[in-house]
N, C-alpha and C positions, 0 to 999 in steps of 0.2 A: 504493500500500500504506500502511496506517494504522502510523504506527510504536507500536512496542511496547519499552518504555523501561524498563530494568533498572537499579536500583542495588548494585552490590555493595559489602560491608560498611557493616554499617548498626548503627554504632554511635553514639556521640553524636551525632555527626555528621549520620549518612546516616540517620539515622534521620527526624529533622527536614524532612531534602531529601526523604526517597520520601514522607511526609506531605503536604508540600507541593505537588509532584508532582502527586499523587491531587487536592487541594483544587484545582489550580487543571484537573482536568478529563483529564489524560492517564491515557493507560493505561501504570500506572507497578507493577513488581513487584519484589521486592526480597529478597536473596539474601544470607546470612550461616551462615559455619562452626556458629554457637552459634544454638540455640533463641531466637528473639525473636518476640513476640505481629506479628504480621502481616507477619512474613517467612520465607522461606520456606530450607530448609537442602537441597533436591532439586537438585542442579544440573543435572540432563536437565530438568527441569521450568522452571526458570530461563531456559536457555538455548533452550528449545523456541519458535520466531518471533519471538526479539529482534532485535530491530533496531537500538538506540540503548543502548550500556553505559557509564554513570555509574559508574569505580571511584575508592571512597573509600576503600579497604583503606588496611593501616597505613604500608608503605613497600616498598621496590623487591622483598624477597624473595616479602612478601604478592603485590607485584601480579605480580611472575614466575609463583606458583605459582598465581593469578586465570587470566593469561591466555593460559599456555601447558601450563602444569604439572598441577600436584592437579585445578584444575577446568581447566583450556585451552577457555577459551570462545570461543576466537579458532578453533579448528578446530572445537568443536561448537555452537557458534550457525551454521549454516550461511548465513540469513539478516541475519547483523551486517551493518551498512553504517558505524556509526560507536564510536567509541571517544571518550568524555572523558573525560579525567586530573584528578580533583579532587583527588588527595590531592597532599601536598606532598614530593618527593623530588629526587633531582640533578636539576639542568640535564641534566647531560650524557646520565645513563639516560635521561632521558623522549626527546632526541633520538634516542638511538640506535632506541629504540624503533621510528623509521620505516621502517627497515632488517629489521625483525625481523616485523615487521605486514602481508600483501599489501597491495599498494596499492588494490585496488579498496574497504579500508575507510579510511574518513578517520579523519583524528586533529585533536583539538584539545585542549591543553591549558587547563584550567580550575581551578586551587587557588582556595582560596578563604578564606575572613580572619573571623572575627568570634566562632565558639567556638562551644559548644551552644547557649546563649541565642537567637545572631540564625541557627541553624539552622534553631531551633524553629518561631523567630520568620517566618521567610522574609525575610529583611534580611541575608543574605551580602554580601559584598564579593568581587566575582571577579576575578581577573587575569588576561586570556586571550590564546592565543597562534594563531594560524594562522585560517583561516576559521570565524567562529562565526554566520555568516548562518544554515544549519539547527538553530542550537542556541540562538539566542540565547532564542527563548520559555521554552526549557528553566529557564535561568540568570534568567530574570525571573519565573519563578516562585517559583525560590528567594532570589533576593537584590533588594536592594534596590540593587547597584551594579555596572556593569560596567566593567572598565577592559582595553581593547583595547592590548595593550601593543608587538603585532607581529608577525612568525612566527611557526610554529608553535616551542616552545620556550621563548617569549621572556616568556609569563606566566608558567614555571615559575622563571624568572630571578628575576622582581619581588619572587613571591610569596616565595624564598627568602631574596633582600635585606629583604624586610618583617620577615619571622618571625626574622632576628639581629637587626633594632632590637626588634622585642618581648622576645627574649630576656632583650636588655640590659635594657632597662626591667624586665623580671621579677627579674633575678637583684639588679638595683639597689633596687630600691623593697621589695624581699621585707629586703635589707641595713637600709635605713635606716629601716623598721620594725622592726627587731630593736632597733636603737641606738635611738631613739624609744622604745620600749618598757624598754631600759635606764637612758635619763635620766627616764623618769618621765610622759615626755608620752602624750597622749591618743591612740589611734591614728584614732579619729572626727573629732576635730578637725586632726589633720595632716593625714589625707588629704583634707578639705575646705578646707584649705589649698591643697594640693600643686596640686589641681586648679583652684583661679582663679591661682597662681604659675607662676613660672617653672618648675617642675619637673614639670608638669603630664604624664602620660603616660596610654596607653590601659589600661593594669593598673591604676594608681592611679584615676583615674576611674572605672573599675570593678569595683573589688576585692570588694562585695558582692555583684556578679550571675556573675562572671566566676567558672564552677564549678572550676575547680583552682587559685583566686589564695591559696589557704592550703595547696595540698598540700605535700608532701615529694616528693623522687624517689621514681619505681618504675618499672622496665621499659616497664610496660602502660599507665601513665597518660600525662595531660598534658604534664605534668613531664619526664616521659622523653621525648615525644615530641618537646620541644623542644632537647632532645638530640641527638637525631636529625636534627633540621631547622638546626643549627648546622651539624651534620656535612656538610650537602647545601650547605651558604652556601660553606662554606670549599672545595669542588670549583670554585669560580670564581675564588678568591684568587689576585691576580695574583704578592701578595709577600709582607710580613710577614705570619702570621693572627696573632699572638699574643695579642692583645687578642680576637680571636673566641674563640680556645682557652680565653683566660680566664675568658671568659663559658660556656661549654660546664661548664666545671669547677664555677662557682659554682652552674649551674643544678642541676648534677650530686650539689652534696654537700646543695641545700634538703632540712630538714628542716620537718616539718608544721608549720603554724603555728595556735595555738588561738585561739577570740576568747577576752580575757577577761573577766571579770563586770563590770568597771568599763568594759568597752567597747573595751579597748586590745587 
């Protein structure tokens, strides 16, 4: 049987991956709550001969009501055989998830690292967890990197340790551009600093392409979302979090940042 490869929510993200998908030759369809030009909002349509489901939804309650709930694609895809988890949420939900799933569909965990840009781009970074032999084409159409990290689970692990050091970096580099912008420096010429020094990080290096490296919070964006992905780090804290809390906080209270006319 020819798989038939669904992405659900297909927003910055998934948007870029079900493109990518189609470009590199599968038969890829793609499924979101909201009106989006070449996706589809039918879910009997959606789930009509899928085989292979890509969820990028936002986080644990999206993907409860994805794959058991509002749409339950796991009882009306009758022909599902596979699940991949790309969005980023607990360690611990996506395990339990094996328990909740019949077993005759696999699961493999697949987050994935790099923002809209290398969505677009087809240059993801994956972290994956359990057998990704029938899925790896999938993931090499989208990305440009795969990192095998161990069981099932165990990409969801990485990828959540990943996203509290980008936090930091964000909630840090968004600080010492405010102070830089207090004492008067350039913010064009700091950040091309920042990035041959020692303070070099993946937000600073990419603060011009990196579409939410100026937003403020809000529930629905970036911003929040990294919120939400500290909350999923800290479900593994063996002791103190308080330094992760911290950073949760600072990300929590950014306010938008403008460019200014001199560049800063």
């Amino acid at each position: 049987m020819d798989e038939i490869i669904g992405v659900a929510g297909c927003g910055r993200m998934g948007t870029g991956m079900l493109a990518n998908l189609r470009k590199a030759g599968f038969d890829a369809r793609g499924y979101d709550i909201r009106p989006i030009d070449g996706v589809g909002t039918d879910i009997d349509a959606f789930c009509d001969g899928l085989t292979m489901l890509i969820s990028v939804v936002r986080d644990a309650a999206e993907t409860d009501a994805l794959l058991f709930d509002d749409q339950a694609v796991i009882s009306q895809a009758k022909s599902l055989r596979h699940v991949i988890i790309c969005s980023t949420l607990s360690p611990k939900y996506v395990i339990g998830l094996r328990g909740r799933i019949p077993d005759h569909i696999a699961l493999t965990d697949a987050p994935m690292s790099g923002a809209q840009v290398k969505a677009d781009a087809g240059t993801l970074t994956f972290m994956t967890g359990g057998d990704i032999s029938k899925v790896q084409p999938l993931l090499q159409a989208m990305g440009q990197e795969i990192h095998q990290m161990g069981d099932y689970g165990a990409g969801m692990t990485a990828k959540v340790l990943n996203n509290l050091l980008a936090a930091s970096h964000t909630a840090m580099t968004r600080l010492v551009l405010d102070w830089a912008e207090e004492a008067g420096l350039d913010e064009d010429r700091l950040l091309k600093l920042i990035h041959k020094a020692s303070g070099q990080n993946w937000l600073a290096s990419g603060f011009d392409e990196i579409e939410f490296a100026r937003d403020g919070y809000a529930p629905d964006n970036t911003i929040g979302i990294l919120v939400k992905d500290v909350a999923a780090a800290m479900d593994l804290a063996p002791d103190d979090a308080a330094l992760p809390q911290a950073v949760q906080t600072a990300i929590h209270n950014l306010k938008p940042r403008s460019r200014l006319a001199n560049g800063s």
